[in-house]
C-alpha positions in Angstrom: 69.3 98.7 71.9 72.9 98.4 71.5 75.1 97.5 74.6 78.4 98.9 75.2 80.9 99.1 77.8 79.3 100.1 81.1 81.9 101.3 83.6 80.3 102.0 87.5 81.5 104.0 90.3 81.4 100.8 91.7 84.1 99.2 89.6 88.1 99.2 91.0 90.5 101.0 89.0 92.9 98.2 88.5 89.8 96.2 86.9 88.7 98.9 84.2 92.0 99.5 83.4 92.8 95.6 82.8 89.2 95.7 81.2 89.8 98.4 79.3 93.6 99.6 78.8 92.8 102.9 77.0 91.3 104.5 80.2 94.9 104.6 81.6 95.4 107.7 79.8 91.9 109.0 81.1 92.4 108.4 84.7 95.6 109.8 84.4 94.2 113.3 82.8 91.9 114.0 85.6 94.3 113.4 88.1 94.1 109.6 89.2 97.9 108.8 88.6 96.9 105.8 90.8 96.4 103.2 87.8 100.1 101.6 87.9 100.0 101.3 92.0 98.5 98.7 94.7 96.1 101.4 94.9 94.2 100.7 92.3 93.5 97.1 93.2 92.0 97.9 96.2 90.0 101.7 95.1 87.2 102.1 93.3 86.3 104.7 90.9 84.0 106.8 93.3 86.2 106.5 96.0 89.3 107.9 93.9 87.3 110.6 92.6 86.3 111.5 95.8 89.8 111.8 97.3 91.2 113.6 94.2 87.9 116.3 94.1 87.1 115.3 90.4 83.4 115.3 89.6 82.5 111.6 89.6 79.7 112.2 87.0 82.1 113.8 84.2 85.1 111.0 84.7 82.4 108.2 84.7 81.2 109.9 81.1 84.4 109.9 79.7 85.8 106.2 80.9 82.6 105.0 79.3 83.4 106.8 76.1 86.9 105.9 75.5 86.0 102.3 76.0 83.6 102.3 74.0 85.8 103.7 71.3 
């Protein structure tokens, strides 16, 4: 079975984004324009798509995606 990229809801922002630069532009399409502030050290990916109403499922789907790619 091949192994990819696995983001989590657990993860912080600032760490998949150092991770995995090309998710900037994903987090920034669903409304997480968070990735160049302090915030993102400190907020994970759950709890940003929580404040920001974004279904968690769908941005976790596409962050996985794009890094893979």
């Amino acid at each position: 079975m091949a192994s990819g990229p696995r983001i989590t809801k657990e993860m912080r922002i600032e760490e998949v984004i150092k991770r995995y630069p090309r998710t900037i532009e994903t987090f920034e399409r669903f409304g997480l324009r968070c990735t160049g502030c302090s915030v993102a050290a400190f907020e994970d990916i759950e709890e940003g798509a929580l404040s920001h109403g974004i279904d968690l499922d769908t941005l976790l789907e596409e962050l996985n995606r794009v890094a893979q790619g």
